[in-house]
Chimera marker file (.cmm) of the C-alpha trace (Angstrom):
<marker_set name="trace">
<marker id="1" x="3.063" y="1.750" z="-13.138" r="1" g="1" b="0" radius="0.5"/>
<marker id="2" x="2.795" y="2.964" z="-10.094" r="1" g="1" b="0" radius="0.5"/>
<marker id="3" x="2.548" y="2.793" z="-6.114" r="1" g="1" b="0" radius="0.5"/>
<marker id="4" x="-0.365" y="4.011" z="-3.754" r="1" g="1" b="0" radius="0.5"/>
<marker id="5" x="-0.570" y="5.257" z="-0.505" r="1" g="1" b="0" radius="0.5"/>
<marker id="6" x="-4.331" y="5.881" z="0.684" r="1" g="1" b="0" radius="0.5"/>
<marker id="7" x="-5.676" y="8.579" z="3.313" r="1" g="1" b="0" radius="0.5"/>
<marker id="8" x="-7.102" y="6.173" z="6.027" r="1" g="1" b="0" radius="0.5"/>
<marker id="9" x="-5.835" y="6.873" z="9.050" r="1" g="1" b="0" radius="0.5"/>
<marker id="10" x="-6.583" y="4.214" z="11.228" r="1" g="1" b="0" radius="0.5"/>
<marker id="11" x="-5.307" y="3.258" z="14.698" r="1" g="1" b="0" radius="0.5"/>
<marker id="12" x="-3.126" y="0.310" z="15.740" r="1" g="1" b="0" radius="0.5"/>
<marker id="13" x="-1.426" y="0.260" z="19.248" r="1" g="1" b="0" radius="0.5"/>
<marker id="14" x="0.607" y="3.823" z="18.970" r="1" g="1" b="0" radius="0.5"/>
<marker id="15" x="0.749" y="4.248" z="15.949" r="1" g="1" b="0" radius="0.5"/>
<marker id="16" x="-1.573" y="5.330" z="12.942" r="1" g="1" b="0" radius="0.5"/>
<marker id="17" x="-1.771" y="3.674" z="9.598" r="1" g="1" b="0" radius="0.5"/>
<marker id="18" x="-2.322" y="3.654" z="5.690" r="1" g="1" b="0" radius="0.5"/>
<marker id="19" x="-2.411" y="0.878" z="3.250" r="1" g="1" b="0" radius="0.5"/>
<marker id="20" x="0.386" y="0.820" z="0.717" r="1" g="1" b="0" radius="0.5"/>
<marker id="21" x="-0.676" y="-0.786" z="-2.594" r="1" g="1" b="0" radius="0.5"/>
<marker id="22" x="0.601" y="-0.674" z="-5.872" r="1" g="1" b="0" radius="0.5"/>
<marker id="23" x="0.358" y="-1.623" z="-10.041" r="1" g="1" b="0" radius="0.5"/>
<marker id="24" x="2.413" y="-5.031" z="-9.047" r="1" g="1" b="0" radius="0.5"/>
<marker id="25" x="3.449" y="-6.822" z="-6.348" r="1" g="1" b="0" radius="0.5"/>
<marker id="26" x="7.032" y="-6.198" z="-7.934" r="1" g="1" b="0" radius="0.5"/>
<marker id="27" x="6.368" y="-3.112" z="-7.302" r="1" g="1" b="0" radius="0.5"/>
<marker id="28" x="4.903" y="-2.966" z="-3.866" r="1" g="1" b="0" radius="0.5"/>
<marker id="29" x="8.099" y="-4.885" z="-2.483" r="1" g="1" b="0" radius="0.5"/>
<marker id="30" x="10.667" y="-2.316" z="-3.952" r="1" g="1" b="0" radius="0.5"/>
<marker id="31" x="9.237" y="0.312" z="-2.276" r="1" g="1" b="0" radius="0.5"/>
<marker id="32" x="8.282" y="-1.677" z="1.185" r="1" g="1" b="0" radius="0.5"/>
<marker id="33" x="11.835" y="-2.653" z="0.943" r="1" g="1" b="0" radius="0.5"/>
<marker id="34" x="13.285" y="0.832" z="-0.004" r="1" g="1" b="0" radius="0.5"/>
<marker id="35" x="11.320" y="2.179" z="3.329" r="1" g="1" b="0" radius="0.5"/>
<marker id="36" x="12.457" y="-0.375" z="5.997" r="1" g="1" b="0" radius="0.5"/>
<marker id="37" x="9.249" y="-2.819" z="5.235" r="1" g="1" b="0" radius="0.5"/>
<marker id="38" x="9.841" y="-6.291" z="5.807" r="1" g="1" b="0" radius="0.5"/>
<marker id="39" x="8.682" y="-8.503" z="3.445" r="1" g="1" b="0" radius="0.5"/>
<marker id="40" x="6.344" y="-10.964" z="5.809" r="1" g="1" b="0" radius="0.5"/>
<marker id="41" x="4.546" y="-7.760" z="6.806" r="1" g="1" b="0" radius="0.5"/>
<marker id="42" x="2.857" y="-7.891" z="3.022" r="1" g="1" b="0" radius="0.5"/>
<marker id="43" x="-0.747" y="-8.798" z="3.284" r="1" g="1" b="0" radius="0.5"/>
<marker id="44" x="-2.796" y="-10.902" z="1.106" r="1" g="1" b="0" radius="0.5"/>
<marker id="45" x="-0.318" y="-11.772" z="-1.568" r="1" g="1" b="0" radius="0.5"/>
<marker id="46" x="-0.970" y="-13.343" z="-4.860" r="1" g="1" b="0" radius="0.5"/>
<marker id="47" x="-4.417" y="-11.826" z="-4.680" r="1" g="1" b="0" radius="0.5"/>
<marker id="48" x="-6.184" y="-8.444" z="-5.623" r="1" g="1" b="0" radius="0.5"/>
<marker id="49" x="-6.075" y="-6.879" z="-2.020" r="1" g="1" b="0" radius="0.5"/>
<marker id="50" x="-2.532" y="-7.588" z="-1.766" r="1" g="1" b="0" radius="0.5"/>
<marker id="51" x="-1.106" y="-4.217" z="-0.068" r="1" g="1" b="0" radius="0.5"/>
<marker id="52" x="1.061" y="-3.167" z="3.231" r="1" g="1" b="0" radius="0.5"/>
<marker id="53" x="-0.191" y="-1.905" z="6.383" r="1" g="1" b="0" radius="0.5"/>
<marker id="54" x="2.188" y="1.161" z="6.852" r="1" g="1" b="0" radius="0.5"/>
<marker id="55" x="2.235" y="3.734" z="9.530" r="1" g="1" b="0" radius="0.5"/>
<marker id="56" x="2.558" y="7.502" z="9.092" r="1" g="1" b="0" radius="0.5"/>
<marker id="57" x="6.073" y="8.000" z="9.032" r="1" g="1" b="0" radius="0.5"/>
<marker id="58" x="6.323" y="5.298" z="6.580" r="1" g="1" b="0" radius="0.5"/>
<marker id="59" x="3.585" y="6.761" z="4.590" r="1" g="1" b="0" radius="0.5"/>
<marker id="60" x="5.676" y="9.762" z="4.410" r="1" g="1" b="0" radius="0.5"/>
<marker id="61" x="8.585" y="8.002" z="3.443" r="1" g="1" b="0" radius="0.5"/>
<marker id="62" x="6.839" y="6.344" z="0.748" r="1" g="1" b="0" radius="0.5"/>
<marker id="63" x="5.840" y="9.664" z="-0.703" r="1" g="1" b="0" radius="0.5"/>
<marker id="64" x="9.146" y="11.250" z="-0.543" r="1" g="1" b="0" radius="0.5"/>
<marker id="65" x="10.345" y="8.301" z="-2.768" r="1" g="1" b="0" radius="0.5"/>
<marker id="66" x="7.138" y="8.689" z="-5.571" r="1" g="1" b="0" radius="0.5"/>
<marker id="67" x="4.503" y="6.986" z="-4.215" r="1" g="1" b="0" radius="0.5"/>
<marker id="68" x="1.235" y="8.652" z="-4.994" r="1" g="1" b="0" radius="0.5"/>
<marker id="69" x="-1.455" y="10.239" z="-2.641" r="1" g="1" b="0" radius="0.5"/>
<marker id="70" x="-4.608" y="8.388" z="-2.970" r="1" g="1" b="0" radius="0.5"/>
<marker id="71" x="-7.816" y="8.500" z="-0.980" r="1" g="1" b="0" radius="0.5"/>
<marker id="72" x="-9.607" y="5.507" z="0.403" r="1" g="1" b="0" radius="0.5"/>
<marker id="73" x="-12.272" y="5.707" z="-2.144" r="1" g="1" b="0" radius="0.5"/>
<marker id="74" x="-9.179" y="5.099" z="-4.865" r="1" g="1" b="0" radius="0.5"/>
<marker id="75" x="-7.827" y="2.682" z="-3.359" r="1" g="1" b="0" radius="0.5"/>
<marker id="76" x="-10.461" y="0.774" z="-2.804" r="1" g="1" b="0" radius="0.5"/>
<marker id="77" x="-11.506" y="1.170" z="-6.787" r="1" g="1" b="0" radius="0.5"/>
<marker id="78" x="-8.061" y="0.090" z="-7.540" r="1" g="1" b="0" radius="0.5"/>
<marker id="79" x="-8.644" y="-3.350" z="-5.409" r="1" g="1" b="0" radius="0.5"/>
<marker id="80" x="-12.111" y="-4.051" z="-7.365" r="1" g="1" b="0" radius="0.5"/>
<marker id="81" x="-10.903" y="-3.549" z="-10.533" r="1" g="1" b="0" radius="0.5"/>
<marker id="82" x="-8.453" y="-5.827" z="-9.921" r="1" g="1" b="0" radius="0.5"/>
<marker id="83" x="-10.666" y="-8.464" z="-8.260" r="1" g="1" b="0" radius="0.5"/>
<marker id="84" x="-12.969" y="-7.600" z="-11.586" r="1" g="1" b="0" radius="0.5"/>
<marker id="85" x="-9.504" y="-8.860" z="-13.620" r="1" g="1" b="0" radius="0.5"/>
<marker id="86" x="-9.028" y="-11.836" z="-11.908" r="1" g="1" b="0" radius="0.5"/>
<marker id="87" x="-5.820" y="-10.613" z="-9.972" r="1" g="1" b="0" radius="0.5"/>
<link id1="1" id2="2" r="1" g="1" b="0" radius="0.2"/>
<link id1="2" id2="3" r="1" g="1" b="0" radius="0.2"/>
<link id1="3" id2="4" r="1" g="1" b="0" radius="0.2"/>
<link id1="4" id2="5" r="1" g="1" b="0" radius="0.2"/>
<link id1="5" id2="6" r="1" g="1" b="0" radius="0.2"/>
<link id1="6" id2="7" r="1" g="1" b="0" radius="0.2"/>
<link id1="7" id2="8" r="1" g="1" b="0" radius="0.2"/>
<link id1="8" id2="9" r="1" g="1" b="0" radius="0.2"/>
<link id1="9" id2="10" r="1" g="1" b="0" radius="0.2"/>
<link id1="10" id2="11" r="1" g="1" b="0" radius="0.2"/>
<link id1="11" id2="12" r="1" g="1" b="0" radius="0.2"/>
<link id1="12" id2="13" r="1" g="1" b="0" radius="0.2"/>
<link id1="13" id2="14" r="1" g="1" b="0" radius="0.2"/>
<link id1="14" id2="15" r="1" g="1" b="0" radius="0.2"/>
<link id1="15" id2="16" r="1" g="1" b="0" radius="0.2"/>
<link id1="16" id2="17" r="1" g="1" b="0" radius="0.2"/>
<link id1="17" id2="18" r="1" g="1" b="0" radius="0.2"/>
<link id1="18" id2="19" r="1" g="1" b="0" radius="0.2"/>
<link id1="19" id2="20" r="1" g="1" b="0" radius="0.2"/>
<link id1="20" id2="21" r="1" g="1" b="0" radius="0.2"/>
<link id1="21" id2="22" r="1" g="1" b="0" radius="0.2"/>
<link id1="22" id2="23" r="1" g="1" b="0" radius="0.2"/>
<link id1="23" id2="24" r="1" g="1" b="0" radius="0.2"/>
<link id1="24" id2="25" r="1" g="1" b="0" radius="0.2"/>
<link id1="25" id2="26" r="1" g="1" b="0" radius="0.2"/>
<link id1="26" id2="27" r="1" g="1" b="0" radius="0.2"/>
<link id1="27" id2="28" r="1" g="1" b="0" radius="0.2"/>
<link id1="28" id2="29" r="1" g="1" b="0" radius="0.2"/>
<link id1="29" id2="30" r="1" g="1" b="0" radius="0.2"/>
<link id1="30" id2="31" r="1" g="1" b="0" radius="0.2"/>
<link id1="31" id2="32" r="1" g="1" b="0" radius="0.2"/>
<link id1="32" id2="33" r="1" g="1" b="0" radius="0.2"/>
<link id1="33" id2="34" r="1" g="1" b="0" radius="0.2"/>
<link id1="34" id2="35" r="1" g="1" b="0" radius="0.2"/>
<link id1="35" id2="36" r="1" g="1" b="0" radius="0.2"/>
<link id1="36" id2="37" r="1" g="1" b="0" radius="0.2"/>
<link id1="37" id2="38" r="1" g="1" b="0" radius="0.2"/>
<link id1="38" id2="39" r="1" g="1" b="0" radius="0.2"/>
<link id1="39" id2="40" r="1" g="1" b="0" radius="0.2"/>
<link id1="40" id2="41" r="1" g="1" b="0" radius="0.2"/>
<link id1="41" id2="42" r="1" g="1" b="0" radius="0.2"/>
<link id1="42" id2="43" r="1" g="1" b="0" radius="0.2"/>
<link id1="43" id2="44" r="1" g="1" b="0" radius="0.2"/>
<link id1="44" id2="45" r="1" g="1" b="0" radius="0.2"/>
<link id1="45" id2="46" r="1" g="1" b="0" radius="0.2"/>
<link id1="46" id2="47" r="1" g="1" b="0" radius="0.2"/>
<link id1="47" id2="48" r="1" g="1" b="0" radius="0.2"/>
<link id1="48" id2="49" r="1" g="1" b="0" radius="0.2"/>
<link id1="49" id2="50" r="1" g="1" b="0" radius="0.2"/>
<link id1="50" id2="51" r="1" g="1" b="0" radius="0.2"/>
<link id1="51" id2="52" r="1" g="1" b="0" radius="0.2"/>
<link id1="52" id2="53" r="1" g="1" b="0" radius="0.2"/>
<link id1="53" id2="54" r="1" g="1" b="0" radius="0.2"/>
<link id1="54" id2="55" r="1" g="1" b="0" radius="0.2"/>
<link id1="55" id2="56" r="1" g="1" b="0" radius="0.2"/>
<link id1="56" id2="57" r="1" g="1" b="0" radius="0.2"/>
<link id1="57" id2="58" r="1" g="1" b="0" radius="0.2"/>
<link id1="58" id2="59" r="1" g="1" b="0" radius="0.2"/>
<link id1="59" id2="60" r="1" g="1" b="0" radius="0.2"/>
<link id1="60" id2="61" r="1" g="1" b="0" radius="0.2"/>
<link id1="61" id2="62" r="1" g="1" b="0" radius="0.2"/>
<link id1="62" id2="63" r="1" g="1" b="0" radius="0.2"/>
<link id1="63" id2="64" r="1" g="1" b="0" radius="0.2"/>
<link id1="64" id2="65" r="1" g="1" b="0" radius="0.2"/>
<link id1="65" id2="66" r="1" g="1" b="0" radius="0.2"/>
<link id1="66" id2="67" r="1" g="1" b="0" radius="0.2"/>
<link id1="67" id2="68" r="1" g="1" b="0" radius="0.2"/>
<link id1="68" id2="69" r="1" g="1" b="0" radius="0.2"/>
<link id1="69" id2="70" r="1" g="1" b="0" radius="0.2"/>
<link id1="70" id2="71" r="1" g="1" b="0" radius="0.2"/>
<link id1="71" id2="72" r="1" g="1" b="0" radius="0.2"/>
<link id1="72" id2="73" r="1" g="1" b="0" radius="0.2"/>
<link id1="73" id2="74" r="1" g="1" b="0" radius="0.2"/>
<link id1="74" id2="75" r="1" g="1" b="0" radius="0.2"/>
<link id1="75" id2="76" r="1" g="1" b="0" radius="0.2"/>
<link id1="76" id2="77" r="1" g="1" b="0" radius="0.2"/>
<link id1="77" id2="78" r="1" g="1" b="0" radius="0.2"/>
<link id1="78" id2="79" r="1" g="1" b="0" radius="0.2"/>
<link id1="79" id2="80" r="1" g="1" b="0" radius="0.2"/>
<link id1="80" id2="81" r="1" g="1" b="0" radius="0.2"/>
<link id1="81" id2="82" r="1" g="1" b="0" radius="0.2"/>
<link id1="82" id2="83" r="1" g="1" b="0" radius="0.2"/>
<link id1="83" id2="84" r="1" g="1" b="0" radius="0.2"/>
<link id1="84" id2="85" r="1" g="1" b="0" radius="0.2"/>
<link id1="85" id2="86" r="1" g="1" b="0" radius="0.2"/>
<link id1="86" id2="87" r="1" g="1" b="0" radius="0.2"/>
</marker_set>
């Protein structure tokens, strides 16, 4: 099990982000909560594209506590294999 952090780097007001996904929503939340996330920041839960929106400094918070460097391209293969399981 695991948690994701993709290479899109994507601009919002000041800031740049990511998307933060991971194996379970479980999870996901431990480590959004671990780096200062707050919960109603999670997007599309209960489904297969459920993930954060994280910015840059978060992204490299979430790698200094284990999540993994992903590209786009894996992340979005993670999200359609899901959809594919009915997640």
């Amino acid at each position: 099990m695991a948690v994701y952090v993709d290479n899109m780097k994507a601009p919002f007001r000041n800031m740049v982000m990511c998307h933060m996904l991971a194996d379970t929503d479980e999870e996901l939340h431990a480590m959004a909560a671990l780096i200062g996330m707050h919960r109603r920041w999670h997007q599309h839960p209960g489904t297969h594209k459920s993930h954060y929106d994280i910015n840059l400094e978060m992204r490299a918070l979430a790698v200094y506590h284990g999540a993994l460097e992903i590209t786009m391209k894996e992340a979005g293969r993670i999200v359609w294999t899901r959809r594919k399981q009915g997640a």
